[in-house]
C-alpha positions as CSV (number, residue, x, y, z in Angstrom):
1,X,6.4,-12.7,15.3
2,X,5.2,-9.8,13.2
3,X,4.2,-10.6,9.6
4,X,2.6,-8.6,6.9
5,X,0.9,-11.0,4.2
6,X,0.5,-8.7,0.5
7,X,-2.2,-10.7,-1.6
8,X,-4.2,-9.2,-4.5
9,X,-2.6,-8.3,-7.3
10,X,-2.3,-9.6,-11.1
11,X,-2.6,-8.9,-14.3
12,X,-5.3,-6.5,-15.7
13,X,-5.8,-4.2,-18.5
14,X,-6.2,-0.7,-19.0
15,X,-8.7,1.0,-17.0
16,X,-9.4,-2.1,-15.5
17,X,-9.5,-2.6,-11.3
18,X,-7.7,-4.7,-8.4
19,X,-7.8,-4.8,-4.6
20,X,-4.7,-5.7,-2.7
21,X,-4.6,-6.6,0.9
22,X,-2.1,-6.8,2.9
23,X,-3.1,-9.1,6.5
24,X,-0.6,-8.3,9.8
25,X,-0.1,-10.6,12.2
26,X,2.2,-10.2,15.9
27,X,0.4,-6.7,16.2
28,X,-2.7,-4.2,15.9
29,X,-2.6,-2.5,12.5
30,X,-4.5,0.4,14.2
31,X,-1.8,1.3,16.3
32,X,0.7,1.7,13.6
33,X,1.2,3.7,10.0
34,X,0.2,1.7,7.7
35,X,1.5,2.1,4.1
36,X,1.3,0.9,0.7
37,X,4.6,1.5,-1.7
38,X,5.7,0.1,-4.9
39,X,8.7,-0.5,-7.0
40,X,8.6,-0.7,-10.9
41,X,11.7,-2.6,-13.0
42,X,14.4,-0.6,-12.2
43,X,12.9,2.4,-10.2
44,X,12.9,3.0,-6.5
45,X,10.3,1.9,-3.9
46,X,7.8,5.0,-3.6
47,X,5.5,5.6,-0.7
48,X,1.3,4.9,-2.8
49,X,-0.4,5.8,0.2
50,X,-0.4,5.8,3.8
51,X,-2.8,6.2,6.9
52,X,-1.6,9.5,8.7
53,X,-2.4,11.4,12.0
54,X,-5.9,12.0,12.5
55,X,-7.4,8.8,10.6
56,X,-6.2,10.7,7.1
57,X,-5.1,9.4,4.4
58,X,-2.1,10.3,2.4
59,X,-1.6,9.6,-1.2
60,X,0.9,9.8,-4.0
61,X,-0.7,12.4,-6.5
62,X,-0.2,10.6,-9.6
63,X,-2.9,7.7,-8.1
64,X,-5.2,10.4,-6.2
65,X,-8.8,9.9,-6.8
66,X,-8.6,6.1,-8.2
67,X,-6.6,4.6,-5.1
68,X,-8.5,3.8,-2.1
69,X,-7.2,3.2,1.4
70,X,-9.0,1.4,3.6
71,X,-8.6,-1.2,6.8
72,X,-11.0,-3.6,9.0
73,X,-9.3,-3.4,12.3
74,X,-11.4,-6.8,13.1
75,X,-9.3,-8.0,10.3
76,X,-6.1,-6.8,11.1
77,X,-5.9,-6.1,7.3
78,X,-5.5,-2.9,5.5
79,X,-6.5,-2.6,1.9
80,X,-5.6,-0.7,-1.3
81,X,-8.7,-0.4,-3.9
82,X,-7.1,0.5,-7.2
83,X,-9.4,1.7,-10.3
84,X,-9.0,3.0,-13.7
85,X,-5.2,1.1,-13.9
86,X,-2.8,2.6,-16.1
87,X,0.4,1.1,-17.9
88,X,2.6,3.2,-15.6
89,X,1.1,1.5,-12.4
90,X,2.8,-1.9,-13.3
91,X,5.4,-2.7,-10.6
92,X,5.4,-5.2,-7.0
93,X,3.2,-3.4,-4.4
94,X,4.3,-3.8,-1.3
95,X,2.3,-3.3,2.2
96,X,4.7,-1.8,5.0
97,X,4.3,-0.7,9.1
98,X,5.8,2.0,11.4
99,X,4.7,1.9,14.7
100,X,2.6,4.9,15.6
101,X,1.6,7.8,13.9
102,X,2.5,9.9,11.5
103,X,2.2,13.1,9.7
104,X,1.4,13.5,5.9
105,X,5.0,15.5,5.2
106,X,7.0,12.0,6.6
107,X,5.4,9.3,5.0
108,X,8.6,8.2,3.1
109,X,11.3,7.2,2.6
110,X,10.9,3.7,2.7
111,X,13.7,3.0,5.4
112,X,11.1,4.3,7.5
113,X,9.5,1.4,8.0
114,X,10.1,-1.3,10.4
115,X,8.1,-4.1,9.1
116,X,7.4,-5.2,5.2
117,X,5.1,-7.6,3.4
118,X,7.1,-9.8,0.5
119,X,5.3,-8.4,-2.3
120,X,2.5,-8.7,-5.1
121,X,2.8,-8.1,-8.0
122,X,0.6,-5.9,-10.7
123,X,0.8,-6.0,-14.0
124,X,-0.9,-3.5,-16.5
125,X,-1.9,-4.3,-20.0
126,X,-3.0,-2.3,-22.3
């Protein structure tokens, strides 16, 4: 049975930091697009960051340079490092998987995506 497990988040202030992780279980994270999206109170669910073609990286531009995608195939687990939080970050964060790869130009929409974690949630204080 495939299962994506989203752990991590929280509350935290301002300019303050939190990892997620998101564990997969039933298959090999390293032969799939991995992705991280999030869905604030009342907005859609938008594509954060996702591991392309060619071991890249994609990421949203408005978290650019203080998200961090990374994974431990060993694990199974991908990760999202996120620094310098902002009030606009607050929403659930949820880990996602496509089998294959894919290119930066189709990392959304979300219907994308075969399989889903349930969720975390962050919460940004000022």
């Amino acid at each position: 049975e495939v299962q994506l497990q989203a752990s991590g988040g929280g509350m935290v202030q301002a300019g303050g930091s939190l990892t997620l992780s998101c564990s997969a279980s039933g298959f090999a994270t390293d032969g799939y697009a991995m992705a991280w999206f999030r869905q604030a109170p009342g907005g859609e669910r938008e594509i954060i960051s996702c591991s392309v073609i060619d071991d890249s990286i994609f990421y949203k531009d408005s978290v650019r340079g203080r998200f961090t995608f990374s994974s431990d195939a060993a694990k199974n687990t991908v990760y999202l490092q996120m620094n310098s939080l902002k009030l606009e970050d607050t929403a659930v964060y949820y880990c996602a998987a496509k089998p294959g790869v894919i290119t930066s130009t189709i990392v959304s929409p979300a219907s994308k995506y075969d399989y889903w974690g349930q969720g975390t949630l962050v919460t940004v204080s000022s």
